[in-house]
C-alpha positions as CSV (number, residue, x, y, z in Angstrom):
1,X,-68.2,87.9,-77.0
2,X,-70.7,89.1,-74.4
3,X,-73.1,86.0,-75.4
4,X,-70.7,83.6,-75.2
5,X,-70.2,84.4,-71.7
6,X,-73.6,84.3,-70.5
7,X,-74.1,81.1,-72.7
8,X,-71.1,79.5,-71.4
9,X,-72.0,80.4,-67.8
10,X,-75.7,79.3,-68.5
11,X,-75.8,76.3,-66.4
12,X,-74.5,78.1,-63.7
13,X,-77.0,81.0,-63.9
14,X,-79.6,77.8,-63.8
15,X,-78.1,76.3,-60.8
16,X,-78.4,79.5,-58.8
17,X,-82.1,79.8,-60.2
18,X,-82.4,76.6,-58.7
19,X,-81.3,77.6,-55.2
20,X,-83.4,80.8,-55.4
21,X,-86.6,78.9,-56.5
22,X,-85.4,76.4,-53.1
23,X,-84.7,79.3,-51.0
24,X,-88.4,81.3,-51.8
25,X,-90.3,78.1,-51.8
26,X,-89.0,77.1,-48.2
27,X,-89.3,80.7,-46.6
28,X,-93.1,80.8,-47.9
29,X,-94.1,77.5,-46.3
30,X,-92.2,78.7,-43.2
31,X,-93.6,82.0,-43.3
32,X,-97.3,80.6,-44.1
33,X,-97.6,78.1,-41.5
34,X,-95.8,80.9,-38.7
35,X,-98.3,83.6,-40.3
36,X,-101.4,81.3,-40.2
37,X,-101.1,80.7,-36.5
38,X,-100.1,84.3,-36.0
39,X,-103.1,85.2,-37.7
40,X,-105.5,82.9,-35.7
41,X,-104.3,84.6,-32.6
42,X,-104.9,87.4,-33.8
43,X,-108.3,86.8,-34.9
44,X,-109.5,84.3,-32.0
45,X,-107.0,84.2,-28.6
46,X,-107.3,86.0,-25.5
47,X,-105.7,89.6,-25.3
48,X,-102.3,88.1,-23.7
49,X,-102.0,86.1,-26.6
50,X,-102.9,88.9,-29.2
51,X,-100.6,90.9,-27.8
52,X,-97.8,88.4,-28.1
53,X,-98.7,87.9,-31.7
54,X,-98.8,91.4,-32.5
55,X,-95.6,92.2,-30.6
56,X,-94.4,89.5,-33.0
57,X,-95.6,90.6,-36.0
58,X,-94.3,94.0,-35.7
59,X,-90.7,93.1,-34.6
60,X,-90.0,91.1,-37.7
61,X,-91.8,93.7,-39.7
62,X,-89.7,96.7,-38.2
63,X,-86.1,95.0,-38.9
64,X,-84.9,95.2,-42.1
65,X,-84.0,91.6,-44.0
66,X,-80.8,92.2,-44.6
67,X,-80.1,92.7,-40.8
68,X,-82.6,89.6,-39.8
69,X,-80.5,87.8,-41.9
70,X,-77.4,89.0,-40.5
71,X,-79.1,88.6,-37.0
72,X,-80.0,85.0,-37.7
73,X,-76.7,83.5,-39.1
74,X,-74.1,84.8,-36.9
75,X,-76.2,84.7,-34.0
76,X,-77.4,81.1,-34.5
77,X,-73.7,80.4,-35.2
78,X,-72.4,81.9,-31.8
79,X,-74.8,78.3,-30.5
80,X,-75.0,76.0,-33.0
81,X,-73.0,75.7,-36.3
82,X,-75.8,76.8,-38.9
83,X,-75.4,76.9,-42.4
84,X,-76.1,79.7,-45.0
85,X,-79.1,78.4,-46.7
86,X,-81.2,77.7,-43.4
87,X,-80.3,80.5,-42.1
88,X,-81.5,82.7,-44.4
89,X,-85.1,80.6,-44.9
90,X,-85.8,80.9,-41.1
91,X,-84.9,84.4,-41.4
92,X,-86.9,85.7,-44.5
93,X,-89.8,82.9,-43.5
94,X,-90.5,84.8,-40.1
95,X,-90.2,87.8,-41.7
96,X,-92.5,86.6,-44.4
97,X,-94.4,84.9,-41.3
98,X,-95.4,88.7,-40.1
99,X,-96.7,89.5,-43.4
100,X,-98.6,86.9,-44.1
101,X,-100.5,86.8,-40.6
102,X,-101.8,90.1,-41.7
103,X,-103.2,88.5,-44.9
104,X,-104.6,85.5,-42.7
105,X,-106.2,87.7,-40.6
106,X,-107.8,89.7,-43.0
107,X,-108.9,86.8,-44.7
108,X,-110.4,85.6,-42.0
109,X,-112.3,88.8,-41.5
110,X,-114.0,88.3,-44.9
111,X,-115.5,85.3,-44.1
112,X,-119.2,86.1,-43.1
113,X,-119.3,85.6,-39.1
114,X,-122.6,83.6,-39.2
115,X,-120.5,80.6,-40.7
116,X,-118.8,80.1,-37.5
117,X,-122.0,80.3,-35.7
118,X,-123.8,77.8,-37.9
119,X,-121.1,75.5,-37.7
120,X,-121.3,75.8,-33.8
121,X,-125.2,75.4,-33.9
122,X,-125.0,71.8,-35.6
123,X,-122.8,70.5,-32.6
124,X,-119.3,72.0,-33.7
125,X,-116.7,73.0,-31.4
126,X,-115.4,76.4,-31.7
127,X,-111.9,75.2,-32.4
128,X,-113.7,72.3,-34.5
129,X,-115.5,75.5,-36.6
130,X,-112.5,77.7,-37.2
131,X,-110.6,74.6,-38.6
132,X,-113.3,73.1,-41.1
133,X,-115.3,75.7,-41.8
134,X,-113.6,79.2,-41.6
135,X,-110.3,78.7,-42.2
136,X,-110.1,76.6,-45.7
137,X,-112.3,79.8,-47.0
138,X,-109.8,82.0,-45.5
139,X,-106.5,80.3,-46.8
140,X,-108.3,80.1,-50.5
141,X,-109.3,84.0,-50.4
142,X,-105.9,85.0,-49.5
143,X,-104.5,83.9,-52.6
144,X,-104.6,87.0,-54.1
145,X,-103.1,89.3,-52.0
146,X,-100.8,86.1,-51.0
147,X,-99.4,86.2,-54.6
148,X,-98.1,89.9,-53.7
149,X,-96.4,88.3,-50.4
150,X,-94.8,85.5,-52.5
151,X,-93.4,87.8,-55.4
152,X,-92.1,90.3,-52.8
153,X,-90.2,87.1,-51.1
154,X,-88.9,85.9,-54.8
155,X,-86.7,89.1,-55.1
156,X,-85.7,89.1,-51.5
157,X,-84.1,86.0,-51.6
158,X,-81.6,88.0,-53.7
159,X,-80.0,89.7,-50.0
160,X,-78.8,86.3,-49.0
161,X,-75.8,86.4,-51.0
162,X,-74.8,88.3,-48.0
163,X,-74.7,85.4,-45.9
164,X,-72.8,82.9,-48.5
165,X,-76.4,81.4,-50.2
166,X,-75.0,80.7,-53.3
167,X,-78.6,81.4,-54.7
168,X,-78.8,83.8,-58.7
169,X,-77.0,86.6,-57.4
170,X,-73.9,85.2,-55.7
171,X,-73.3,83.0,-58.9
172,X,-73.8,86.0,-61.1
173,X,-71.1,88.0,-58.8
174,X,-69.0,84.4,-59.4
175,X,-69.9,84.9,-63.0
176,X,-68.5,88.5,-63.3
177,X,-65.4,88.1,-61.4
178,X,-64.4,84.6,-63.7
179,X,-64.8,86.7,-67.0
180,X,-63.4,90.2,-65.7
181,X,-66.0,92.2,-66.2
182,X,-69.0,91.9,-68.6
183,X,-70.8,93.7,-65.5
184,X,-73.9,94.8,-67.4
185,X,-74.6,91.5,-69.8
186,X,-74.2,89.7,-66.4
187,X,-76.5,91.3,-64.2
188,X,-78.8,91.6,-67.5
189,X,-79.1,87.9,-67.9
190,X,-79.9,87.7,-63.9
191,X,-82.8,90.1,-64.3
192,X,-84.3,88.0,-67.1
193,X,-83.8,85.2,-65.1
194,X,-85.8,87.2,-62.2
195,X,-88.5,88.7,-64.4
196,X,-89.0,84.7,-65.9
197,X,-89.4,83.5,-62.3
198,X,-91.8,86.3,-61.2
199,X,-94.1,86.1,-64.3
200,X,-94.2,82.1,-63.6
201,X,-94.7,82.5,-59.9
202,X,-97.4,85.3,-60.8
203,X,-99.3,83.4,-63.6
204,X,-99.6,80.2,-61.2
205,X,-100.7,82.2,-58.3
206,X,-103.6,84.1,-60.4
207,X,-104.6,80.8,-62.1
208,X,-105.1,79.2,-58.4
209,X,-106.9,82.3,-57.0
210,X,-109.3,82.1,-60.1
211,X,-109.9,78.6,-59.9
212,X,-110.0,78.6,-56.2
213,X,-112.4,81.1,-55.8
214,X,-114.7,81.5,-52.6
215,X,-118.5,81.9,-54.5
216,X,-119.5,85.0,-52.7
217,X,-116.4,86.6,-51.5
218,X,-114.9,88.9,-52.7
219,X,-110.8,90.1,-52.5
């Protein structure tokens, strides 16, 4: 009985997959292009614009998700009529966006200072030697400690079931209530679901870090 409700609700279990896999994927770019500015401020502005960045950073890192996503979905609404799913992606993403800048920066910190240097001693601009030369090593070293970022995301996507994202959780919780009960084989089939996803996202990641590998850095 208990597999032929998780079989029978399979495709729905998939479809919220789907959404989550969506959801984590759009938060990420969000979060990596926000962080990767964040993190060049950090690493390169003026002190006004440091201290922006870090006010920033620790704002989004101080407030728990759940309330972000709270935060962002009635209090867009009150303006403009926002739906659930972009919502939650801006709202994780900046989140993720604080982390991430701290990655960025640190990654930026590994890469030997001299490079910038030598890239401004054969004519480069400044601006001309973080882009070409210093960043590309950066984004490729933080892979690693990236691929912590990204996993941590994966499972947070789970809190915006709150909001109406009808992402693995909140079709698990539809899943539950359309069977009356079968809590525990439910919920079971959503953590596999999870822990498949994870060891994907996780075997990718590692397989890019290894194969992307700055020759003389190290993590």
């Amino acid at each position: 009985m208990i597999y032929a409700v998780i079989w029978d609700n399979l495709p729905y279990l998939a479809e919220g997959a789907a959404i989550t896999v969506a959801l984590a994927l759009t938060l990420l770019v969000i979060g990596l292009v926000v962080g990767t500015g964040l993190g060049l401020i950090q690493a390169y502005a003026g002190w006004p614009l440091r201290l922006a960045a870090t006010l920033i950073e620790r704002f989004f890192r101080a407030i728990p998700a759940i309330v972000l996503l709270f935060l962002f979905y009635y209090g867009i609404s009150v303006f403009y009529n926002i739906s659930a799913f972009p919502a939650a992606a801006l709202a994780l993403g900046l989140r993720s966006a604080a982390y991430q800048s701290q990655i960025i920066r640190g990654a930026i910190a590994a890469v030997p200072a001299g490079q910038l240097a030598a890239a401004r001693a054969i004519g480069m601009t400044r601006a001309a030697g973080i882009r070409h030369v210093v960043l590309p090593q950066a984004l490729r070293q933080a892979i690693g400690p990236w691929t912590n970022e990204a996993l941590s995301e994966l499972k947070d996507t789970s809190l915006a079931y709150t909001i109406g994202v009808v992402e693995l959780m909140r079709q698990a919780d539809y899943i539950v209530s359309a069977t009356y009960g079968h809590q525990l084989a439910v919920y079971s089939a959503a953590a596999v679901v999870y822990l498949a996803l994870s060891l994907a996202a996780n075997w990718a990641l590692t397989r890019a870090d290894r194969r992307l590998a700055v020759p003389g850095l190290s993590h």
